[in-house]
C-alpha positions in Angstrom: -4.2 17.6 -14.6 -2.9 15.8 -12.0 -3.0 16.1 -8.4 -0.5 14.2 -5.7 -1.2 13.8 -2.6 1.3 13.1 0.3 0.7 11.3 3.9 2.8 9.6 6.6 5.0 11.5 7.6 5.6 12.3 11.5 8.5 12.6 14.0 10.6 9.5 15.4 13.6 8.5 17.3 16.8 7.0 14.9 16.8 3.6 14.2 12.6 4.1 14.0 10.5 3.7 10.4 7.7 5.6 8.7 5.4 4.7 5.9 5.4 7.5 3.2 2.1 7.4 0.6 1.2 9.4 -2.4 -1.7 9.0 -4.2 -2.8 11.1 -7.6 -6.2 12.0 -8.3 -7.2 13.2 -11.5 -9.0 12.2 -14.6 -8.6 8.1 -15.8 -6.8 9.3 -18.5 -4.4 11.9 -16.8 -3.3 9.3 -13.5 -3.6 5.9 -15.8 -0.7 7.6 -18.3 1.4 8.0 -15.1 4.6 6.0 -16.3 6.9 7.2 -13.2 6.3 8.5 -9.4 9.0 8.7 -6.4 10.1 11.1 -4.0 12.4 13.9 -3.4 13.4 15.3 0.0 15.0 19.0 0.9 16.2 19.3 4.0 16.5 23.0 5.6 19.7 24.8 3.9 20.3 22.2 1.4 19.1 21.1 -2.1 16.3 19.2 -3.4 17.3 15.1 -4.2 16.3 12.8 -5.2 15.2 9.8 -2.8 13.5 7.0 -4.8 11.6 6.3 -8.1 9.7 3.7 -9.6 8.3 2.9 -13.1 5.3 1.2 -14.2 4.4 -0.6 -11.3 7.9 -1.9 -10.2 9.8 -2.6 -13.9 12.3 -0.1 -12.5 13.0 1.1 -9.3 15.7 3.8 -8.4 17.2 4.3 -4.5 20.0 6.9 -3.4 22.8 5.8 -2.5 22.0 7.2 1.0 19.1 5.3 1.6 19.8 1.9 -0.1 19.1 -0.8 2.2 17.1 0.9 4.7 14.3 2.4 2.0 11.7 0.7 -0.3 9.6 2.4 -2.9 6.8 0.3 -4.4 3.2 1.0 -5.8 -0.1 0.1 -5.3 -1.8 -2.5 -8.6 -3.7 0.5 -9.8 -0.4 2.3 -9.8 -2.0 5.2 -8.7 -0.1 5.4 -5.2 3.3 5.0 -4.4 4.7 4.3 -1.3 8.4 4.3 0.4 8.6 2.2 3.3 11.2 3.8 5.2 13.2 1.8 8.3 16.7 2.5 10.4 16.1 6.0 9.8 18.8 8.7 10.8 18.6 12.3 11.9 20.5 13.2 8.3 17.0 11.7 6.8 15.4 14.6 8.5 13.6 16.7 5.5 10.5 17.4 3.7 9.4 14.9 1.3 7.8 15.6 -2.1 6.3 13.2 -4.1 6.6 13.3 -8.0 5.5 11.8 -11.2 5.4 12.2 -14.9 5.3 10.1 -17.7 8.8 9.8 -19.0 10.8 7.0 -20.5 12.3 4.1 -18.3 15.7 5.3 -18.7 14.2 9.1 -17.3 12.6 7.5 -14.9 15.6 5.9 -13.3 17.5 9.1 -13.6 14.8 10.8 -11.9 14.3 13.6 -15.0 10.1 12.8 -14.6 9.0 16.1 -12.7 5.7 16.9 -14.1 3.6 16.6 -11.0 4.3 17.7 -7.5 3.0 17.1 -4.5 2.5 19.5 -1.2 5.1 17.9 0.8 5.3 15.7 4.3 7.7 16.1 7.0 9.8 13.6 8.1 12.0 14.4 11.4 14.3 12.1 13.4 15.9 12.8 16.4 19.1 11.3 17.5 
């Protein structure tokens, strides 16, 4: 079993930046197998998306659209905690982030199909 574990989130102003971190605990077995973690975010009324994901220590890295240029994911060298560095941020990034991992193929990765592990969730909230 796995266990993810969020921090960084907080309130700003737009055009501000936040560090998001997720670490996983578990057995050396369960967390070293980890071939994928990134984020998802929900924001009040809307869906869950997908944000940013990363595989095997930066091989493969995914970014929304929305947040290209202004977000970076990356992970630690024990790949056991990923971080997005997030920067220019805009009210519409207002949301709960959720981190996630699994252990799915590159090419599941990427298209962000690697959901086996959840974590509580941080809020993130800019105001305009």
């Amino acid at each position: 079993q796995v266990q993810l574990v969020e921090s960084g989130g907080g309130s700003v102003q737009a055009g501000g930046s936040l560090r998001l971190s997720c670490a996983a605990f578990g057995s050396a077995d369960a967390i070293y197998s980890l071939t994928c973690m990134g984020w998802f975010r929900q924001a009040p009324g809307k869906e869950r998306e997908g944000v940013a994901a990363i595989y095997i220590g930066g091989k493969s890295t995914y970014l929304a659209d929305s947040v290209k240029g202004r977000f970076t994911i990356s992970q630690d060298n024990a790949k056991t905690t990923v971080n997005l560095q997030m920067t220019n941020l805009k009210p519409e990034d207002t949301a709960m982030y959720y981190c996630a991992a699994g252990r799915p193929t590159r090419e599941e990765c990427t298209a962000l199909k690697f959901t086996r592990y959840w974590g509580q969730g941080t809020q993130v909230t800019v105001s305009s």
